[in-house]
Every structure is written in structure tokens, then in C-alpha cells.
C-alpha positions as CSV (number, residue, x, y, z in Angstrom):
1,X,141.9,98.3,98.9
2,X,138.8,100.8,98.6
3,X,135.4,99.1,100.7
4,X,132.6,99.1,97.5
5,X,130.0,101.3,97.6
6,X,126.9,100.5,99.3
7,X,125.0,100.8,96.0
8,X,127.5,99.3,93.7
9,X,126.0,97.0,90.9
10,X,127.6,93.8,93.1
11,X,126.0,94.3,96.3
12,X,122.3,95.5,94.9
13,X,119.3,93.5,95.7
14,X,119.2,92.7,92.3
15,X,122.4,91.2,92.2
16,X,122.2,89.2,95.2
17,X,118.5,88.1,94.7
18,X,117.3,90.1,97.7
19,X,114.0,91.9,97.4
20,X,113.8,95.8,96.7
21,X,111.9,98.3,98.6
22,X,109.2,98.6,96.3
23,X,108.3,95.1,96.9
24,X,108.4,94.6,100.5
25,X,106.3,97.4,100.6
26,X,103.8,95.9,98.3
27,X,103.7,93.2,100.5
28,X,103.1,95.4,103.6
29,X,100.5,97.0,101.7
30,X,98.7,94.2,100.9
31,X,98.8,92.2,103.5
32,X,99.1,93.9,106.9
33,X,95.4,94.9,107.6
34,X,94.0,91.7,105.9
35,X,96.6,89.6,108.7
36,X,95.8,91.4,111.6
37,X,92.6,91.1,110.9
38,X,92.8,87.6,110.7
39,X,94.6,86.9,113.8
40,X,92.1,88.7,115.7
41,X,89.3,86.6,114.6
42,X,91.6,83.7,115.3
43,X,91.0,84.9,119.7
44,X,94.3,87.3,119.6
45,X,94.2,90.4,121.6
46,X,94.6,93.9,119.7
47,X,98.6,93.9,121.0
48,X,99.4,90.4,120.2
49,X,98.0,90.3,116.8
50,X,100.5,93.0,116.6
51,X,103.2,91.4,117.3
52,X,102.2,88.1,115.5
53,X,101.8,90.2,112.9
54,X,105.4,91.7,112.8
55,X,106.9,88.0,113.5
56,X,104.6,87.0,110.3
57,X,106.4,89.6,107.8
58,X,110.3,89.1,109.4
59,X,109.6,85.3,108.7
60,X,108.3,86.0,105.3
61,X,111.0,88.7,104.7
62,X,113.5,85.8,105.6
63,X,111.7,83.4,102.9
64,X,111.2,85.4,99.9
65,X,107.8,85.5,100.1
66,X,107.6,88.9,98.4
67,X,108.4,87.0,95.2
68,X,105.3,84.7,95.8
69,X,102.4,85.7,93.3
70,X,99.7,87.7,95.7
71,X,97.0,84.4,96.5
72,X,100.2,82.1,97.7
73,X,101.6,84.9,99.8
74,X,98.1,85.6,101.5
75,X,98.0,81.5,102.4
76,X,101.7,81.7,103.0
77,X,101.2,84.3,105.9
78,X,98.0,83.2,107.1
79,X,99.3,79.8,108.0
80,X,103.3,81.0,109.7
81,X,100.8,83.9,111.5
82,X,98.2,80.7,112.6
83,X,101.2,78.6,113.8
84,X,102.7,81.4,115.6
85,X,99.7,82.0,117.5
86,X,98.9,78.7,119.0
């Protein structure tokens, strides 16, 4: 039995509801500066807004929140970045 192809129409992020590249990079795009940003106002130092930052997008990456129109995904952020911090 032949393994499918990596890119086969079954295994796509389309088929299995999983975001594409062009929209996690949106996200990235849109939101990165604007959250580290934040979480240094919120007392973090330079390397741990950073990290906060990068634990921020792996939870939102796990959640979907790519798929989230732009406003909810900026609150969405914030508040798992805020929660992370304290």
C-alpha cells in the first residue's frame, strides 16, 4: 500500500480545516509588533516579552485563532499573552 503524498487533496489544510501558510503569516504580520509591544508596557523585560510572545502565537496556532476576524484576534492574543505573563 503506497503512503499518500504529503500534498494529496486528503491531507491539505483545507481538507482537514487546518490553516494555510498565508494565514498564519497574516497573523504574524499583524500582530507580532503590536504584542510585544504590549507586553512590555505590561512590566516584561525585552527577552521575556519574547518568549510570551512566541507562547501567545503556539497557543493561538493551537486554537484557530487565525480564522478569527482581525479585532477578536487582537483581544484574543492580548488576554492568553496577559495571563501568560502574570
Amino acid at each position: 500500500m503506497q503512503r499518500p503524498a504529503i500534498d494529496s487533496p486528503d491531507t491539505s489544510a483545507a481538507a482537514t480545516g487546518g490553516p494555510d501558510d498565508s494565514d498564519l503569516e497574516r497573523l504574524l504580520l499583524a500582530h507580532m509588533a503590536p504584542l510585544w509591544r504590549y507586553l512590555r508596557c505590561l512590566g516584561c523585560q525585552p527577552a521575556e516579552a519574547d518568549d510570551l510572545a512566541q507562547e501567545t502565537f503556539v497557543a493561538a496556532l493551537a486554537h484557530g485563532v487565525e480564522r478569527l476576524p482581525r479585532a477578536r484576534a487582537r483581544g484574543w492574543l492580548r488576554t492568553v499573552a496577559r495571563n501568560a505573563w502574570r
